[in-house]
C-alpha positions in Angstrom: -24.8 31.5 51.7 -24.0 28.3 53.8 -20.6 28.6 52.9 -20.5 32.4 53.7 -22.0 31.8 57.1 -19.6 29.1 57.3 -15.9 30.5 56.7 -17.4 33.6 58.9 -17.8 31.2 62.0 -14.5 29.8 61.2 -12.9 33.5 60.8 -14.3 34.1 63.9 -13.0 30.6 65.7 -9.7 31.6 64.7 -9.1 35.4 66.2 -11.0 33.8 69.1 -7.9 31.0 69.1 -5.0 33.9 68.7 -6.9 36.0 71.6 -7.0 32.6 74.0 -3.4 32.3 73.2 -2.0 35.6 74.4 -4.2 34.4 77.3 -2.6 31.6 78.1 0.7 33.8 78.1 -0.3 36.5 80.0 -1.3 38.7 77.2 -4.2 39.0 77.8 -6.1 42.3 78.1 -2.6 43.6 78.0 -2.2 46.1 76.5 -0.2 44.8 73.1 -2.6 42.4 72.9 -4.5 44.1 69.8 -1.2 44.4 67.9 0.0 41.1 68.2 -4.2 39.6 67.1 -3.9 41.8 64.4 -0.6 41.1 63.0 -0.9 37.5 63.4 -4.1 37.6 62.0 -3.2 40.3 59.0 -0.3 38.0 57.8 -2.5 34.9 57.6 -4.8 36.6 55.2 -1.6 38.3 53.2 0.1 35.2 53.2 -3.1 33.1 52.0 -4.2 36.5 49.5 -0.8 35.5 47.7 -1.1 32.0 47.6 -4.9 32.5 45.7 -3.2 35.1 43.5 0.0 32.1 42.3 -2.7 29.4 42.2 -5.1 32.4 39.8 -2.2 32.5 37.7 -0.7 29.0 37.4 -3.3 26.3 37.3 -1.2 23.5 38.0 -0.6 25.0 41.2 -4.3 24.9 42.0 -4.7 21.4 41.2 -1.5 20.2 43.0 -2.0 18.3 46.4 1.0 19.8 47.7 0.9 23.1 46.7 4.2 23.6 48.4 5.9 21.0 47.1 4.7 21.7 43.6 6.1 25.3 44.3 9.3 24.1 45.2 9.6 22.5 41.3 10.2 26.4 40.5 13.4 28.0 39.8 13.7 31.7 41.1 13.5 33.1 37.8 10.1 31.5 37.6 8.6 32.4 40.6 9.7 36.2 40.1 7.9 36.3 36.7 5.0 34.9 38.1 5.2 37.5 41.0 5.4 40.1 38.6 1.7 39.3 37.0 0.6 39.5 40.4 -1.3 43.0 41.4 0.1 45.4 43.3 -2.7 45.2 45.8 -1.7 42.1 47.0 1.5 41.8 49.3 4.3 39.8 48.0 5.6 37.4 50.0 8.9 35.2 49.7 7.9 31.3 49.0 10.4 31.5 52.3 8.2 33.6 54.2 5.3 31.5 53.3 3.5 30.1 56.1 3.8 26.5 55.5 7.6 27.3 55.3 7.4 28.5 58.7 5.2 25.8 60.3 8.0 23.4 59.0 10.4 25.7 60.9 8.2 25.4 64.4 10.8 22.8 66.3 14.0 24.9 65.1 16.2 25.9 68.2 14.9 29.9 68.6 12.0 30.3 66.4 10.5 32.8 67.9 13.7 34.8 66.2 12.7 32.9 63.0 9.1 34.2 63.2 9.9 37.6 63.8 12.3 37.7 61.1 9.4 36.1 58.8 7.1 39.3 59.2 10.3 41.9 59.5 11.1 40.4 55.8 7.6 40.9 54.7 7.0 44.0 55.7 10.4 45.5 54.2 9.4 43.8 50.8 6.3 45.5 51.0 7.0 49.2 52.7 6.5 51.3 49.7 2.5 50.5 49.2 1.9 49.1 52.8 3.5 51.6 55.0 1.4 54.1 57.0 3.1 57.3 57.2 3.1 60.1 60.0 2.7 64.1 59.8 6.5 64.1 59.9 7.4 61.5 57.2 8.3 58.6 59.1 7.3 55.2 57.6 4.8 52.6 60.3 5.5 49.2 58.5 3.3 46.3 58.3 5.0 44.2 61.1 7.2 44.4 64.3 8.5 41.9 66.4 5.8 40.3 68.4 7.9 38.2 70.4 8.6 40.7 72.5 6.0 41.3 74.1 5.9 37.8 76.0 8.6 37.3 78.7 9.1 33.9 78.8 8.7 31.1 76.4 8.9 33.1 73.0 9.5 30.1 71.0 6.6 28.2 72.4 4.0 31.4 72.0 5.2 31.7 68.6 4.8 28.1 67.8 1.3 28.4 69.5 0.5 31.0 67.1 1.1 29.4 63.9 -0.8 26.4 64.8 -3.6 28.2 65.3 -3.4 29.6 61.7 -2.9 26.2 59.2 -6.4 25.2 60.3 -8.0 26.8 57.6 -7.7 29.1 55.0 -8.9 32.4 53.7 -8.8 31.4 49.7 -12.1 30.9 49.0 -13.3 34.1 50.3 -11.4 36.4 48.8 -14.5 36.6 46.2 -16.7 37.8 49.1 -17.7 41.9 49.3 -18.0 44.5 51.7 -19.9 43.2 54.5 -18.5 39.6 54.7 -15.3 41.9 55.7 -16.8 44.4 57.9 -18.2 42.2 60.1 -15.1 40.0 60.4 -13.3 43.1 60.9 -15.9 44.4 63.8 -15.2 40.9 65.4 -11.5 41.2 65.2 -11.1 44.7 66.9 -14.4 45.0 69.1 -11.5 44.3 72.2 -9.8 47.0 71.0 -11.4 49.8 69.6 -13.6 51.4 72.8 -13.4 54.4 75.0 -10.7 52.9 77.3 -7.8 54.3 75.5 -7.1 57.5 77.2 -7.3 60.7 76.1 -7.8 60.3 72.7 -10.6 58.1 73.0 -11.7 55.9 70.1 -15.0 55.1 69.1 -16.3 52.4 66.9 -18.9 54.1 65.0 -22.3 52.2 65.2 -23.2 50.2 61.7 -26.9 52.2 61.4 -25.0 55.5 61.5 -22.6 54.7 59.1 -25.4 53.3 56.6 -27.3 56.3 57.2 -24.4 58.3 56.6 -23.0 56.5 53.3 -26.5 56.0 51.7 -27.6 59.4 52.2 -24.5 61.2 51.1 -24.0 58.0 47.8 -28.0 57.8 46.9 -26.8 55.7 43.4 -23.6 54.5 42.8 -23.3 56.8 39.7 -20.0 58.3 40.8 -16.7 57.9 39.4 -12.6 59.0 40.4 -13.2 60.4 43.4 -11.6 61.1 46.6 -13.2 60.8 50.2 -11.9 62.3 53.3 -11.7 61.4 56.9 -10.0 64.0 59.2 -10.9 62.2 62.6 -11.0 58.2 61.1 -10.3 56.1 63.7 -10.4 52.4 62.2 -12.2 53.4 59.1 -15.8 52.6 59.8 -17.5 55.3 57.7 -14.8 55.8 54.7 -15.3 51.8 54.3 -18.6 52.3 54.0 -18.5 55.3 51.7 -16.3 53.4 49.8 -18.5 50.1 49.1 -21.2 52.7 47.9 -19.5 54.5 45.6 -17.6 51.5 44.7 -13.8 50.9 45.6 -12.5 50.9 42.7 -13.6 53.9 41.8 -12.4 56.4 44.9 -9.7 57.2 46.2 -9.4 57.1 50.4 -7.7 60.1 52.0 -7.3 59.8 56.0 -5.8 61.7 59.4 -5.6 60.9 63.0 -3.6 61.4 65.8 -4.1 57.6 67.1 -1.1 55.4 65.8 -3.8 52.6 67.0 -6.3 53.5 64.9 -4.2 53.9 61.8 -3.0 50.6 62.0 -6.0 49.1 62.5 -7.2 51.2 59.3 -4.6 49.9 57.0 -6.2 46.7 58.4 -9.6 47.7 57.0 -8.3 48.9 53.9 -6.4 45.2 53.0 -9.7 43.6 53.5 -11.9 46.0 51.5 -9.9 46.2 48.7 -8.7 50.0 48.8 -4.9 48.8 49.4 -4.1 51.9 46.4 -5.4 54.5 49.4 -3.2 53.3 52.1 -0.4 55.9 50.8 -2.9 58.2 52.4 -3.4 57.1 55.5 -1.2 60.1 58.2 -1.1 59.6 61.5 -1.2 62.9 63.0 -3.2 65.8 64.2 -5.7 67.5 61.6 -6.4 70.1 63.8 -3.1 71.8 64.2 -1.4 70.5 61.2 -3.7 69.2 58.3 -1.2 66.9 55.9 -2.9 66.9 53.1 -2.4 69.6 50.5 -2.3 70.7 46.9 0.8 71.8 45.0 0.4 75.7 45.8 0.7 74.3 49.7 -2.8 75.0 50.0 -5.0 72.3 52.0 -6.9 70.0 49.7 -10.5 69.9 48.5 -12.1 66.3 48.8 -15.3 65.2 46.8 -17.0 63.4 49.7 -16.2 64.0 53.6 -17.4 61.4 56.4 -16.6 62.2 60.2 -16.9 61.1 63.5 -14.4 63.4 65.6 -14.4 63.5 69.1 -16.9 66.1 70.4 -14.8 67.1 73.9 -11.1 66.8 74.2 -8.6 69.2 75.7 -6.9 71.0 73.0 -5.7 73.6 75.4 -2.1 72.8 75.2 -2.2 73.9 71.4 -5.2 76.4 71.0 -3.0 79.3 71.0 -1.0 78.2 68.1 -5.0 78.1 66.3 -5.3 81.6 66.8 -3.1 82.3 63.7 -3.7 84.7 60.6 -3.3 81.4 58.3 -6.1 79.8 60.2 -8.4 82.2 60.2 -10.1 81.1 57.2 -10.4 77.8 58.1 -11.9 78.7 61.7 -14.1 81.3 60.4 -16.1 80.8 63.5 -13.7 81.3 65.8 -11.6 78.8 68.4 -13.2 77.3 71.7 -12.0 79.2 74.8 -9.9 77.5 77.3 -12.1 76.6 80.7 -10.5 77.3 83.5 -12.0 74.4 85.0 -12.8 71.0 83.2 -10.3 71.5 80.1 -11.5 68.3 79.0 -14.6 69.7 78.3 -13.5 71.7 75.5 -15.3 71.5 72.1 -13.3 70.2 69.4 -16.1 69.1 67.5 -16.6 72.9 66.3 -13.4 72.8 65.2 -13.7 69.5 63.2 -17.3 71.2 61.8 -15.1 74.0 60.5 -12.2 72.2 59.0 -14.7 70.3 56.9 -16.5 73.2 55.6 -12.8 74.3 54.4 -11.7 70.8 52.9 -15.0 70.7 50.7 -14.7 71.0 46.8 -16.1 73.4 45.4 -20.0 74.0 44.2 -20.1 69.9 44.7 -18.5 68.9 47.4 -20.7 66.8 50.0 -19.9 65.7 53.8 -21.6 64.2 56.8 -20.9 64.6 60.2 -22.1 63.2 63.7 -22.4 66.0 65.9 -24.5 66.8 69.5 -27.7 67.1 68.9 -27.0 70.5 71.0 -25.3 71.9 67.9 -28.4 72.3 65.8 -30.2 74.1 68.2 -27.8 76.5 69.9 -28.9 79.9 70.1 -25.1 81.4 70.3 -21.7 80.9 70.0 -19.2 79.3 67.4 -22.4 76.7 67.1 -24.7 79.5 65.8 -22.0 81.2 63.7 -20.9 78.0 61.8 -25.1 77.1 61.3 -25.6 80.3 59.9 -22.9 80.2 57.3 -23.8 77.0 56.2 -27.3 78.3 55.5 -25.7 81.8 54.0 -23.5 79.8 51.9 -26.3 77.5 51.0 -24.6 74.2 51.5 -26.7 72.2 53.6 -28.7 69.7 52.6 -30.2 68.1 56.0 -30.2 66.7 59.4 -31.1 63.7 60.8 -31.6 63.6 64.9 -31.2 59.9 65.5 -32.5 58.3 69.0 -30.6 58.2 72.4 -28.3 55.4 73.2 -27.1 55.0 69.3 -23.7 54.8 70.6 -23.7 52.7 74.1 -20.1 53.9 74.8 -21.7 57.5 75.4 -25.0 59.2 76.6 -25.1 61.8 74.3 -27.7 62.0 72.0 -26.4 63.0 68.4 -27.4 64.5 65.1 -26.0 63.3 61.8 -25.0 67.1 60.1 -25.4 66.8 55.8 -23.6 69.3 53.4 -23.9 69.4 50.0 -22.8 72.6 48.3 -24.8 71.9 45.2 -28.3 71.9 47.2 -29.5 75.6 46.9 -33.2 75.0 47.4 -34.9 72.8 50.1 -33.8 71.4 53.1 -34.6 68.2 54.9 -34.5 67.6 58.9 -35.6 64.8 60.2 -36.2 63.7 63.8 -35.7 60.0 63.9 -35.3 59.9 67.5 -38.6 57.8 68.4 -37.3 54.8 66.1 -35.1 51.8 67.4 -35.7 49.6 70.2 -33.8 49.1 73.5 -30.9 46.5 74.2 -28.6 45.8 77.3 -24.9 45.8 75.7 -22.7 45.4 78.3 -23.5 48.2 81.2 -24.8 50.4 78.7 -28.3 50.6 77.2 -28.0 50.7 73.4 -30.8 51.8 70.6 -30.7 49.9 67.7 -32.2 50.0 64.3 -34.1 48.1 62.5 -33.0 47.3 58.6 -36.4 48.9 57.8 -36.2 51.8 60.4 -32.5 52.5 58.7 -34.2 52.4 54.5 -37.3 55.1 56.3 -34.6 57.2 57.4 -32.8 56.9 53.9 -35.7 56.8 51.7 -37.2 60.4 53.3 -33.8 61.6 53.3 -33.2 61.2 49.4 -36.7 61.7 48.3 -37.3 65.0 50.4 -40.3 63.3 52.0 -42.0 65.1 54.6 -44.1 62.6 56.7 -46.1 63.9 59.7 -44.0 64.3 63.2 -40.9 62.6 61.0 -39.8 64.9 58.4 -40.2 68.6 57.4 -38.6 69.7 53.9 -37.6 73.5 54.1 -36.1 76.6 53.0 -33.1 78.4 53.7 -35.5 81.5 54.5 -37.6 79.0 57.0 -33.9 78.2 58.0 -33.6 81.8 58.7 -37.1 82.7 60.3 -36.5 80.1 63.3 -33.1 81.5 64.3 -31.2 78.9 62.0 -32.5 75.9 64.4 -31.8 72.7 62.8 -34.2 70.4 64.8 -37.0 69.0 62.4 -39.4 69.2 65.7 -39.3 72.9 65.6 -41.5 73.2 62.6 -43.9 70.4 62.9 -46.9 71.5 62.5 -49.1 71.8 66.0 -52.4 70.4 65.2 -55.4 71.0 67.7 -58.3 68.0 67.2 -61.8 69.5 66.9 -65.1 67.5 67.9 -68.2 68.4 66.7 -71.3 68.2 69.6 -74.5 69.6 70.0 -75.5 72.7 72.2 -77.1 69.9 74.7 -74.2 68.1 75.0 -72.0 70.9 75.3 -74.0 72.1 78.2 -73.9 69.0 79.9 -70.0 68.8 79.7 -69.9 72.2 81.2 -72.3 71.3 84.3 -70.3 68.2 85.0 -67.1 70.3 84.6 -69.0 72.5 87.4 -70.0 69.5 89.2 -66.3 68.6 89.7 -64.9 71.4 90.9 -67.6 72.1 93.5 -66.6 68.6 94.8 -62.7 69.8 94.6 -62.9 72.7 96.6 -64.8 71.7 99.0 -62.5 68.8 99.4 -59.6 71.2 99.9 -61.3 73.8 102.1 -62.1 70.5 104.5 -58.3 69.7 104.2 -57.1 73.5 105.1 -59.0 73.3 108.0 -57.7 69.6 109.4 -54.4 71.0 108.9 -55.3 74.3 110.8 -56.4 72.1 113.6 -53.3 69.9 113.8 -51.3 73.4 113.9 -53.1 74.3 117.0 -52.5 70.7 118.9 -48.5 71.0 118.6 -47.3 71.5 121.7 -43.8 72.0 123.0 -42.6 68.8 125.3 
């Protein structure tokens, strides 16, 4: 655990040493910023990844005290055949393109070209299993020149940069699971991943939600070969955490979204959790007009598990029209948000994304979660209403959870966490979890956040079908059905009326003081009506 807690605070150290650089030349907040820290950063772990894997495979390279002077001892026919044993998961790099090779490099006359070159190499060697493709085919490789970005100085940024990455090294972690990564990945993006970007804001789903989420949908890792689906991913957030409780090496990711951002930094989160086999999958593009991912028959494809966070307003408006097609209108059974005149920002893509999942589910087992406004579940009309009642008509759902205000600080709306499952055909559980949490100051904004055992309650009712007094109600489709297909757990609590037992004495004694009281009341306000009457009558005009 020490050691744990010790590489994380020197993880840590290190993308706070790469941030303080672009600092120091200009970079930072800028812009670029986040692609340069997570380049930098990404090659230190690829480079260090392949150095474990040689040292896994040839011993005497472990033991060496050089280990790249004991490398150089290798002809080239050696070191490809020991690249070859080396798993596809892992980048190969060029015993040139190591990083040592480069810090030897750092006083050469135009470096900066020399460390651009170092990552262009890399990435090329590497673009069939590490590229991120778009909706039209093109390839996003791993690297690009970062030089650029800085106008003066190049060589001495560069230089700057690999010192700050032979400090330490990332080999004796590469043993560690799931949430070692995920916080060091939280702490390498949490600069970059907020609501500033414009109008395809990204938000980093909060931890809690995407426990709740995983947990619920994953109750025992008794799952095998299958594929989950993100259609709004962002940086990966929830499909990593699906992921770690299925198990990683037993799905299979599948991802879109129209942020060339986010899908880099979700190849990111896919190197460091193991699922480098999904990142073939990863399209930038948008799922709403133009899904990517189909079967052979060119019809969209059916996924085993779906997690989503999409964007709940967004003006679509330039491309709503092109929605109203005969080939969608299956997949937006509902029907399509109307354009505002005013506030086209406002418009509700969420409904959209609702829909589109329903569609993308597999058949008869197919399960998803989805954060949605807490709005959706009680809306009495509309595209909301529609898409509720098919999902009880179809019998898919399998619950709600309405989690508290302020889970996400970025925004003010309260949300729900929306639970399919088209293998539950009985009860139903809805839960209002909005009480829980406690209050923090994060930044500006007041957040809620949950405790570890407030997160296992929510989980624990959830799976078990609990129903707990002013928590949890477990119910059927046909209750569904009586209460207008409302989704919020609070509408079929139970109203419970206290009754006290007294005696005939006592009860007429509460009724004379009751008596008592409002004699004294009214004869307080029949002395006020009159003091006003009286201050009416001394206005005077002046």
């Amino acid at each position: 655990m020490t050691t744990t807690i010790q590489f994380e605070t020197q993880t840590k150290a290190l993308i706070d040493d790469l941030k303080s650089v672009c600092a120091n030349y200009g970079l930072g907040n800028d812009g670029n910023e986040f692609k340069i820290i997570t380049q930098v950063f990404l090659y230190k772990f690829l480079n260090d990844k392949y150095v474990y894997e040689l040292k896994q495979l040839e011993p005497s390279l472990a033991e060496a005290e050089d280990f790249d002077e004991a490398l150089k001892k290798y002809s080239d026919d050696e070191l490809e055949l020991l690249g070859m044993q080396i798993s596809e998961n892992t980048a190969h790099i060029a015993p040139k393109n190591f990083l040592s090779r480069l810090f030897e490099q750092q006083n050469q006359p135009k470096f900066a070209e020399i460390f651009d070159q170092t990552l262009l190499d890399i990435a090329k060697a590497n673009n069939d299993i590490f590229s991120v493709s778009t909706q039209g085919g093109e390839k996003i490789i791993l690297f690009e020149n970062i030089s650029k970005y800085v106008s003066d100085n190049r060589d001495a940024f560069c230089k700057a940069l690999v010192n700050k990455l032979v400090g330490f090294s990332f080999e004796h972690i590469f043993t560690q699971k799931f949430d070692f990564f995920a916080t060091i990945f939280e702490y390498l993006i949490k600069d970059y991943n907020s609501n500033s970007g414009g109008k395809y804001a990204e938000y980093f789903t909060p931890h809690a939600v995407a426990k709740i989420m995983a947990a619920c949908l994953v109750p025992e890792q008794n799952v095998n070969n299958v594929t989950c689906y993100d259609p709004s991913a962002g940086s990966g957030t929830l499909l990593m955490n699906l992921a770690h409780a299925i198990g990683e090496d037993k799905c299979t990711i599948y991802s879109q979204d129209i942020s060339q951002k986010s899908s880099a930094l979700l190849r990111l989160n896919l190197i460091l959790n193991n699922l480098v086999h999904s990142i073939q999958n990863i399209i930038q593009g948008n799922t709403i007009l133009s899904p990517y991912h189909k079967q052979e028959n060119g019809q969209l494809e059916k996924f085993d598990f779906i997690v989503s966070n999409p964007p709940f307003k967004l003006d679509f408006s330039d491309y709503s029209a092109d929605l109203d097609s005969k080939a969608n209108k299956e997949r937006f059974f509902a029907g399509i948000p109307r354009v505002p005149a005013k506030k086209k920002e406002s418009m509700a893509i969420y409904l959209l994304f609702i829909q589109h999942i329903m569609y993308s589910l597999r058949d008869k087992t197919g399960k998803a979660a989805i954060v949605v406004p807490t709005g959706f579940i009680t809306a009495q009309s509309g595209i909301d209403k529609k898409i509720r009642q098919k999902l009880v008509e179809s019998k898919m759902l399998a619950g709600v959870v309405s989690m508290p205000s302020n889970i996400f600080a970025s925004t003010g709306t309260n949300v729900s966490i929306l639970f399919l499952d088209k293998a539950n055909t009985e009860e139903v559980v809805l839960i209002d979890a909005s009480n829980l949490g406690t209050k923090v100051k994060e930044g500006k904004n007041q957040k809620t956040v949950l405790s570890e055992a407030e997160e296992q309650q929510i989980i624990d009712v959830f799976n078990t079908k609990e129903a707990k007094d002013d928590f949890s109600v477990v119910v059927s489709y046909d209750d569904i059905k009586a209460k207008n297909y409302s989704l919020s757990a609070g509408q079929y609590f139970e109203v419970k009326i206290e009754y006290v037992d007294i005696t005939a004495e006592e009860f007429t004694n509460k009724i004379k003081g009751f008596e008592t009281n409002l004699e004294s009341l009214f004869a307080e306000s029949k002395r006020l009506e009159k003091e006003i009457q009286n201050n009416f009558k001394s206005l005077r005009y002046e």
